[in-house]
C-alpha positions in Angstrom: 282.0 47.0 298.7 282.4 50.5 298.7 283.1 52.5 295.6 285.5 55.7 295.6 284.6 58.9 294.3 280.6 58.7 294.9 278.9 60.4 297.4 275.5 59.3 299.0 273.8 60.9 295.9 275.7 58.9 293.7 276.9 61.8 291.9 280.1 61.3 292.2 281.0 61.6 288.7 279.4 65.3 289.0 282.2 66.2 291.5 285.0 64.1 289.5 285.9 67.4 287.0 285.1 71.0 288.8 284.3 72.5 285.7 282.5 69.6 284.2 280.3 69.8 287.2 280.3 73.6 287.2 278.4 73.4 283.2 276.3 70.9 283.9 274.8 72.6 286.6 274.6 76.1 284.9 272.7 73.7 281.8 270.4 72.7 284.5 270.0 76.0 285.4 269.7 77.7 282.5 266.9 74.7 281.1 264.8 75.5 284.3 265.0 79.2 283.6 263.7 78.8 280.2 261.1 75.9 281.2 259.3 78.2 284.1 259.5 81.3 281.4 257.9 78.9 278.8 255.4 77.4 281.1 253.8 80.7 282.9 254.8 83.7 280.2 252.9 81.8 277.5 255.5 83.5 275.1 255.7 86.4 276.0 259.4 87.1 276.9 259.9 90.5 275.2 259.8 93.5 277.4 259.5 96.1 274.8 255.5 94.6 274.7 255.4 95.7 278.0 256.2 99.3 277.6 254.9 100.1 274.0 252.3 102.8 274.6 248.6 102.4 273.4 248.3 105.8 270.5 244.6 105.8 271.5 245.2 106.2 275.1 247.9 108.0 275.0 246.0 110.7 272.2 242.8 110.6 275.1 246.0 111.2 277.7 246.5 114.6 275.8 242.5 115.3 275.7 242.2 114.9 279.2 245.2 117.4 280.1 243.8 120.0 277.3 247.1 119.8 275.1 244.6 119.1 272.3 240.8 119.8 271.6 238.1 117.8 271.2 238.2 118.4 267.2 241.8 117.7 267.1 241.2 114.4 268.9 238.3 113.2 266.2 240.6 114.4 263.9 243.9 112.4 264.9 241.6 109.5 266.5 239.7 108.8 262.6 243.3 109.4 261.1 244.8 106.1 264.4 241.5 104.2 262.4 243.1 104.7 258.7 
């Protein structure tokens, strides 16, 4: 007996409402997204970590292009330590 309405995945009732379908796919999606981030970023989602600048190394950046001397850099480096 064939039944109406299911295609050879038998996920007919996927198909039945477009936008039913259309939601539970983006859900899929969206799960999947968040799994592999989860699973391989161990956390760490924020990109602002990425781009906050190290004061020690950007305070031997300024050393090394002579914007600063080398008492200066003691100085600020002890004050980085406080």
């Amino acid at each position: 007996m064939h039944m109406m309405g299911y295609g050879a995945a038998g996920l007919g009732w996927l198909w039945g409402d477009p936008l039913v379908g259309i939601v539970m796919l983006a859900g899929a999606a969206g799960f999947v997204v968040w799994l592999i981030r989860a699973l391989f970023f161990n956390g760490r989602t924020d990109e602002r970590d990425i781009y906050r600048p190290n004061p020690l190394a950007e305070l031997q950046l300024r050393l090394a292009r002579g914007e600063i001397t080398p008492g200066d850099y003691e100085e600020l480096r002890a004050h980085l330590r406080e």
